[in-house]
C-alpha positions in Angstrom: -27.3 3.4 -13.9 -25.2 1.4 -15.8 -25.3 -2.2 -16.9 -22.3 -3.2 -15.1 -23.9 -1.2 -11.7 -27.0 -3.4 -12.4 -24.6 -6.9 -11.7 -23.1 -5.9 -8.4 -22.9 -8.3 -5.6 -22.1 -7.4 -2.3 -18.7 -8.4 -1.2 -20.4 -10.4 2.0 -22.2 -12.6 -0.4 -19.2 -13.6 -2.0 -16.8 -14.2 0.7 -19.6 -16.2 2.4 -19.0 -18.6 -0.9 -15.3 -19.1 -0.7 -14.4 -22.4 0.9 -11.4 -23.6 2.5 -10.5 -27.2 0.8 -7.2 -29.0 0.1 -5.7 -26.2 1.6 -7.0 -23.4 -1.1 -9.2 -21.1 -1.1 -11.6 -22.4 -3.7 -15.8 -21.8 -4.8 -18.4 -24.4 -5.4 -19.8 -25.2 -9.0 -23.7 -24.2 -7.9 -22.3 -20.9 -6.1 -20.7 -19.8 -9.0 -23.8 -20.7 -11.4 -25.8 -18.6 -9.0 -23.7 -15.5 -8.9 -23.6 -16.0 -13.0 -27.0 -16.0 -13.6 -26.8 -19.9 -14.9 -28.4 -23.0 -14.1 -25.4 -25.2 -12.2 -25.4 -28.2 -15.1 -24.8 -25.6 -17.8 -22.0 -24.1 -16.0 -20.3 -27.2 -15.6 -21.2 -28.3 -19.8 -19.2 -25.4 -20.2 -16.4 -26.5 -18.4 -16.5 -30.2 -19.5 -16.7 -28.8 -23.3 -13.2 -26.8 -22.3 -11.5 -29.7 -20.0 -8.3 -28.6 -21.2 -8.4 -24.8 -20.0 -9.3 -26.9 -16.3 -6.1 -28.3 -14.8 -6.2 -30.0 -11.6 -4.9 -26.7 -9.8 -7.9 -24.7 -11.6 -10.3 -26.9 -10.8 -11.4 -30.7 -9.1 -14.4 -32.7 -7.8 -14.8 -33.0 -4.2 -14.0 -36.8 -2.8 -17.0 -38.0 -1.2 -15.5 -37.6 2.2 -14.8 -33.9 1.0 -18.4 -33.5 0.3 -19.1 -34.8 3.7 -17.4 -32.5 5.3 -18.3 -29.7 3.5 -22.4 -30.6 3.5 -22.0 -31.0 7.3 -20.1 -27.1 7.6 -22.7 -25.6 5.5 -25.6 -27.9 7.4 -27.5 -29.3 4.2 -30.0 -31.4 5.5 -31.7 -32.9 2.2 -28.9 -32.8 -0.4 -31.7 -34.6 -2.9 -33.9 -31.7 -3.3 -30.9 -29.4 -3.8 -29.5 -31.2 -6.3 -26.7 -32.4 -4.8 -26.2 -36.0 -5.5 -23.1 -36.3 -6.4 -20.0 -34.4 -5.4 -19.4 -30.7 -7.0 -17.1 -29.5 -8.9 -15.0 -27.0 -7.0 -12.8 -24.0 -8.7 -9.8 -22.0 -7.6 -9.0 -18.3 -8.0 -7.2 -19.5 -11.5 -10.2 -21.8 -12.5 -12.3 -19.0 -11.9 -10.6 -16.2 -13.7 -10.3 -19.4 -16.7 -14.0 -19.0 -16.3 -14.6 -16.2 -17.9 -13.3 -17.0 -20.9 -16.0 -20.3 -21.2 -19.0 -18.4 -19.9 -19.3 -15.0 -22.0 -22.0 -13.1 -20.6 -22.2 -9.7 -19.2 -23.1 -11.0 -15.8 -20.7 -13.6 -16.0 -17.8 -11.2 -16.7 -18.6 -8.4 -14.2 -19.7 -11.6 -11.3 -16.3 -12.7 -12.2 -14.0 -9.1 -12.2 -15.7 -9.1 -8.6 -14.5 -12.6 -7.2 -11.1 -11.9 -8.6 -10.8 -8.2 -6.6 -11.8 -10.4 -3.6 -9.6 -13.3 -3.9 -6.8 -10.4 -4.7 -8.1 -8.3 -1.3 -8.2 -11.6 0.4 -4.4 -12.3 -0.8 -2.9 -9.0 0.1 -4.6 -9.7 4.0 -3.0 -12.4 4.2 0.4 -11.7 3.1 0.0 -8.2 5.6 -1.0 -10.0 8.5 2.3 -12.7 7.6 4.1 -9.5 7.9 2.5 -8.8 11.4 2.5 -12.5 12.8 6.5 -12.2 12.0 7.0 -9.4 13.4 5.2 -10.5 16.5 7.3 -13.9 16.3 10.3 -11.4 16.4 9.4 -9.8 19.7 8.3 -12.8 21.5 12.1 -14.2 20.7 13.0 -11.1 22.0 11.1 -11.3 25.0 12.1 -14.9 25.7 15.7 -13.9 25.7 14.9 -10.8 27.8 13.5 -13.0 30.2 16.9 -15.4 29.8 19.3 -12.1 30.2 17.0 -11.0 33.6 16.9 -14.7 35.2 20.7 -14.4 35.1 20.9 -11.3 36.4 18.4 -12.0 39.2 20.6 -15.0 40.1 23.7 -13.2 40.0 21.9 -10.9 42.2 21.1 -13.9 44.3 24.9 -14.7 44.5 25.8 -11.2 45.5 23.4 -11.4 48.5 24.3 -14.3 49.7 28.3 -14.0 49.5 27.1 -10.3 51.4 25.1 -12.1 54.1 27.9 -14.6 54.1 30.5 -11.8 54.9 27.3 -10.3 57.7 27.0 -14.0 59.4 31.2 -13.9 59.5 31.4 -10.6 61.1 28.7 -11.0 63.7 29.7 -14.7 64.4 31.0 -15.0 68.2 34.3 -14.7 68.8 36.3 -17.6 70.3 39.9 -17.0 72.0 41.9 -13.9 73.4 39.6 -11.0 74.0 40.5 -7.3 74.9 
C-alpha cells in the first residue's frame, strides 16, 4: 500500500464540507485543516504569511451574519468550545488549489489533488445538467406553442360546428308561405 493510498478520503466526507456562500462553492478554514492533518490556526499562519497568493476570489472571512447562517445550517450549538469565536476564513476551488503551494506536506498535497477532482466532478454536473435543464426549457416552449397551435384548431373546430348546426337549424326551420 502506498503512501498516497494511506491519505485517501472518501469523496462523501468531502462533499459534505463544501458550502454554498456568496454564491460559490467554497470550504471552511477548520475543514480544510482537518482533512490536512493541521491544527486550524496554523493553516491559516500559512495563509496570512502568503496574503498575496489569497485574492478576495481565492479566499474571504465570513461577515458575522454569514457566520450566522452558516453555524445555524450546520447546527453548532457551543461555538466556544469549538473554537469558533470569530468568523472563519473560507476558500474557493482557486484558494484551495493556491493551498498547496503554502502547505507542503504529503497529506496536504494528496487531501488537496482529491478536493480539486471533486470541485472538477462537481463542475462538469453542473454544466451537464445546464445542458439537460435547456433542453427541457426547449420542449416546454415547444409544448406551450403546441398547446397555442391545438387551442386554435379546437376553436376553428368550434366555428365549423357551429356555422354546420347553423346551416342544420336553417334547413329544419319551419317553413312560412306557399306550400306544395
Amino acid at each position: 500500500m502506498s503512501q498516497t493510498d494511506k491519505l485517501t478520503i472518501s469523496e462523501e466526507v468531502i462533499l459534505t464540507k463544501i458550502f454554498l456562500i456568496r454564491g460559490q462553492k467554497v470550504m471552511i478554514d477548520r475543514d480544510l485543516a482537518e482533512l490536512y492533518g493541521v491544527e486550524t490556526r496554523t493553516l491559516n499562519q500559512a495563509v496570512r504569511r502568503n496574503l498575496r497568493r489569497f485574492p478576495e476570489d481565492f479566499m474571504f472571512q465570513l461577515t458575522v451574519q454569514e457566520f450566522e447562517n452558516w453555524k445555524s445550517q450546520i447546527v453548532i450549538s457551543n461555538s466556544e468550545r469549538m473554537s469558533m469565536r470569530k468568523a472563519p476564513l473560507v476558500f474557493t476551488e482557486q484558494g484551495i488549489a493556491m493551498l498547496s503551494s503554502v502547505l507542503n506536506s504529503d497529506q496536504a498535497i494528496s487531501v488537496n489533488i482529491q478536493i480539486i477532482r471533486i470541485f472538477t466532478t462537481m463542475r462538469t454536473m453542473l454544466s451537464s445538467q445546464k445542458d439537460l435543464i435547456l433542453a427541457l426549457e426547449r420542449i416546454q416552449n415547444k409544448q406551450v406553442d403546441h398547446e397555442e397551435k391545438i387551442s386554435l384548431i379546437l376553436r376553428y373546430i368550434r366555428k365549423i360546428q357551429e356555422s354546420k348546426q347553423a346551416e342544420i337549424d336553417f334547413s329544419e326551420r319551419p317553413r312560412i308561405g306557399f306550400k306544395k
